[in-house]
N, C-alpha and C positions, 0 to 999 in steps of 0.2 A: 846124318842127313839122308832123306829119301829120294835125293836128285842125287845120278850120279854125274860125275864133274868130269869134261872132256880137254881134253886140250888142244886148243886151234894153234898155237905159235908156239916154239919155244920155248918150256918155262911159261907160260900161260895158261891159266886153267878157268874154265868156265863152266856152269851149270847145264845139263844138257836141253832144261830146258830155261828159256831167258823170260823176264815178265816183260811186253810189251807195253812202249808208255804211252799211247794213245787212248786208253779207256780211263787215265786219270789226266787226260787236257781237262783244267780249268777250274783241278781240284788245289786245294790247299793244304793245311797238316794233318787236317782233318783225315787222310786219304795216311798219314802215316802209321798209324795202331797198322792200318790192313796191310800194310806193305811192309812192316818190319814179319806177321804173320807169316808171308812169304819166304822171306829168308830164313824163320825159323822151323819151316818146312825144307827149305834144303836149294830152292830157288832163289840164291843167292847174287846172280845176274839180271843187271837192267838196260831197259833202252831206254831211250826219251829222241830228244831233238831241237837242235837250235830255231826249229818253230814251231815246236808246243808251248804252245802259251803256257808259264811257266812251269814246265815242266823240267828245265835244268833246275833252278832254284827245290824245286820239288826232291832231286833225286839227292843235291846237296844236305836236306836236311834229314832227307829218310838217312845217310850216312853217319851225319852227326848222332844222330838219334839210338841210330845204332851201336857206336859209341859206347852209351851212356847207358844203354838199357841190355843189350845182350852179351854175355860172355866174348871173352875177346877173339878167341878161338875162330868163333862166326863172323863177329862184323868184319871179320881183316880176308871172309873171304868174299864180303860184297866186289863186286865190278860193275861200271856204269861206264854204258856204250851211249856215246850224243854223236850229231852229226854237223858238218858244216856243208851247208843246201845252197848251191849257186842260185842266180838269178834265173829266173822264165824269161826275162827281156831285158833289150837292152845291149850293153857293153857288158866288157868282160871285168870282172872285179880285182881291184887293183893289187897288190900286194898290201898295203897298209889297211885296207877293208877286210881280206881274209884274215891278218892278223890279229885286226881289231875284234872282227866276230870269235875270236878264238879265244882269246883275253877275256872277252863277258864271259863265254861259258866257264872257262876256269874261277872266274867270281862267282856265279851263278852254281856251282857246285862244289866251289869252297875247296879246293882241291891244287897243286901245284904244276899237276899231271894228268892228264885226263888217259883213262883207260883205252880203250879206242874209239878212235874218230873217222868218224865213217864220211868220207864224200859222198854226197848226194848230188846230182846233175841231170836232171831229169831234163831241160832242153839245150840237145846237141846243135839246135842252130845257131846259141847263145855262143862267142869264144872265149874261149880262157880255160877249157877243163885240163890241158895239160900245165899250164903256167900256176894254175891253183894247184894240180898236183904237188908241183913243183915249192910252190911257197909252203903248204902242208908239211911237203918232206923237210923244207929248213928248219918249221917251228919243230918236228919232231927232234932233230939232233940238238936242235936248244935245250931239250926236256921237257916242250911244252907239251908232248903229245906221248903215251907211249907207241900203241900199235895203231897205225893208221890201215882203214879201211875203205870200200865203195860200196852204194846199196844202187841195187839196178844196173849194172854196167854192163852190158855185150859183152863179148870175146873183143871185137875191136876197139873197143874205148880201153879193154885193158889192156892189149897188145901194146896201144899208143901210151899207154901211163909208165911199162914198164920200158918199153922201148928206152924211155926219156929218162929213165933211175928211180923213177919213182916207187918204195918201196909197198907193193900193197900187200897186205897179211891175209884179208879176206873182204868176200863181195855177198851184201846180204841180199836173197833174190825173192822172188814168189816162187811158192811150190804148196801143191796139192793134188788131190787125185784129178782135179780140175784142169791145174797148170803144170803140164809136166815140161814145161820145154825147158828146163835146167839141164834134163838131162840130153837134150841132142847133140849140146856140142864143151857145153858148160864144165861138167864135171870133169871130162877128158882136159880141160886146158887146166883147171884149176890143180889140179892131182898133178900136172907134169908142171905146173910152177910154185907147188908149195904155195898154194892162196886155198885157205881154208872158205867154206860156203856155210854160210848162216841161213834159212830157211824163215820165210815168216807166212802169216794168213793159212794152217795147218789143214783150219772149219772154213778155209773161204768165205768168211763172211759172216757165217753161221749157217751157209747154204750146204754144208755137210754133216747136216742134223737132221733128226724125226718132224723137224716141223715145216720141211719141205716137202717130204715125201710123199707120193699123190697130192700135191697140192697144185695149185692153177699157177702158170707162168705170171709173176709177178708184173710182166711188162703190161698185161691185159689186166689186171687189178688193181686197186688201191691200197698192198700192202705194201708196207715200206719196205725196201730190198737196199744191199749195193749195187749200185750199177755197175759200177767196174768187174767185180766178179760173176754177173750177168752177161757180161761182155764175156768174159772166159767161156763162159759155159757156151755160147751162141760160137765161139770159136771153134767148141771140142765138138760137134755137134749139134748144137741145140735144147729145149728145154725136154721133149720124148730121151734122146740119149741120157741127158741127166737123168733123168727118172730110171731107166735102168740101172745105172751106175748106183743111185739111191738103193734100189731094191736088193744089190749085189751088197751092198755097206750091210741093209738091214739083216740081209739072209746069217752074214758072219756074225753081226752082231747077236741075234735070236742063238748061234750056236755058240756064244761064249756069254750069253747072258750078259752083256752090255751093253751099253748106246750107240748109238753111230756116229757119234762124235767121238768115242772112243775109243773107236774102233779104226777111224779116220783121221786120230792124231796118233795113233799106235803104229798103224799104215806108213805113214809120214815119219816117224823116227826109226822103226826097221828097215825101210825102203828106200825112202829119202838120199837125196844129193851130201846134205846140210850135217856138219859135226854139228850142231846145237841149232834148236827151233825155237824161235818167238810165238809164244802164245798168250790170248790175249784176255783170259780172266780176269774180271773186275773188282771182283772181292773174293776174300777169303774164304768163302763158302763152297765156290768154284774149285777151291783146290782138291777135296779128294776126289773128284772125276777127274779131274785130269794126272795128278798124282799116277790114278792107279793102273795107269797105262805102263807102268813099269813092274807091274805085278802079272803080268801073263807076255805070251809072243804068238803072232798070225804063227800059223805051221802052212803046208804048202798048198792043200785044200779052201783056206781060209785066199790066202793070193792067188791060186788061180780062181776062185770066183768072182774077184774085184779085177782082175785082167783079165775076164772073158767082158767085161763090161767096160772097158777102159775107153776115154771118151779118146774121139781123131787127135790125133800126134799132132801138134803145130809144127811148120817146118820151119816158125820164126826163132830168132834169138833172144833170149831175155831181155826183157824192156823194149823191146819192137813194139808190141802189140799197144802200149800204154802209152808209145811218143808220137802214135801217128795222128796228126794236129787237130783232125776232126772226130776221135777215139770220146768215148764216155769216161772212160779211164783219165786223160789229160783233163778233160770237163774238171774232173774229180779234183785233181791232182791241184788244177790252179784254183778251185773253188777254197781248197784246203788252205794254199799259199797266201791267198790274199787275202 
């Protein structure tokens, strides 16, 4: 395999880089040829999520599939990461509701045991995140769960999860040369409590590629952008500082004969908070760019050019920036949910 395999827990092994299951919401089997491709590239680790539209059933059958068509050797090293996503509103979800969502997804991917389950709780005004912590940790000692995890959580939402026993393995966050606030306070608590950091959004967007570069701030045109990672950018500085940032990506890339996608997912795995990064290629075709980020390493000339350009330090905490009520981000976030 051309992924090398890291280990977040114990006896736990993962691909370092993960396939993201967002760019196949709403696909069918149709999406499995290209996703078994994957794995036999070496990208053996997935995500999805208890609300991609089906996207557990999805990661269920790329399993089975695998089974049946690849050497056994490979398929037994697939792992499939889903989450259980609290309410935006409302009351706090009862014990027999989190169970019950817990139950579909082990239907829904065909499985006894689900690899890891990541809490998702994007609003802290909603109550219940420690008492679902809590219900989580009992299905895990049942077997329902192996390693339970969080996507988005501050330092103090995990302070309070563990406070309460709650066993968490790792917290998948944002990070980019865009969003660095993983590192302010994040990496420091994770590292002193054994919670591994997952990394996802590498290209922000796709906003760390050649096809932003000298290009007009998207808020003033009608090209289609993320907004929420337009939000970042408007945080680090603005859309001028991005542009430098752009031209420092471009400068290394020109001197390693690569993209700047390539160079800014390479950036992100030598640099990076995260034992293993979510990236978000959609087909097969994708793979040897992103692949070959494992075939060279920045030296120190390549990183001090990309930090003489580095956008303002936030002095927020992970998921700050994305829960404040009137944010593009949460826009985002509930547009996604509902």
């Amino acid at each position: 395999m051309s992924v090398p395999l890291v280990e977040i827990a114990p006896g736990y092994r993962v691909s370092r880089l993960i396939k993201g299951g967002w760019q196949t919401i709403g696909r069918g089997n149709d999406a499995i040829d290209d996703l078994l491709e994957f794995v036999r590239a070496g990208v053996t680790t997935f995500e999805t999520a208890d609300t991609y539209d089906g996207g557990e059933a999805l990661m269920g059958a790329l399993r089975g599939a695998a089974r049946r068509l690849l050497p056994r050797e490979l398929a037994d090293w697939i792992k499939i990461h889903t989450r259980y996503t609290g309410p935006m509103s409302g009351t706090r979800p009862t014990p027999r509701d989190v169970a019950d969502s817990v139950d579909r997804s082990l239907r829904d991917l065909g499985v006894e045991r689900i690899d890891l389950l990541q809490m998702q709780w994007w609003n802290l005004e909603v109550p219940g995140l420690v008492e679902t912590g809590l219900v989580l940790a009992d299905l895990r000692a049942q077997g329902k769960v192996g390693l339970l995890g969080v996507c988005n959580l501050g330092v103090a939402q995990l302070e309070q999860l563990r406070d309460a026993g709650v066993p968490i393995a790792t917290n998948q966050v944002l990070y980019s040369a865009i969003d660095r606030r993983a590192e302010r306070k994040m990496v420091e608590y994770c590292r002193a409590h054994d919670i591994a950091l997952l990394t996802f959004a590498p290209l922000a967007g796709g906003f760390l590629s050649e096809l932003w570069r000298d290009a007009g701030d998207p808020v003033t045109s009608r090209a289609p952008y993320g907004k929420e990672y337009r939000a970042l950018i408007e945080a680090g500085g603005g859309w001028p500082a991005f542009q430098r940032l752009l031209d420092a990506f471009a400068a290394v890339a020109d001197r390693r004969d690569r993209s700047i996608a390539s160079v800014a997912l390479r950036w992100v795995l030598q640099c990076g908070p995260g034992q293993a990064v979510l990236f978000g290629a959609s087909t097969p075709d994708r793979l040897p760019g992103a692949l070959a980020v494992f075939d060279y390493a920045l030296d120190d000339e390549d990183l001090a050019t990309i930090d003489a350009a580095a956008l303002i330090a936030s002095p927020l905490d992970v998921g700050e920036i994305e829960r404040a009520p009137d944010s593009v981000i949460m826009r985002a976030i509930r547009t996604h949910l509902d």
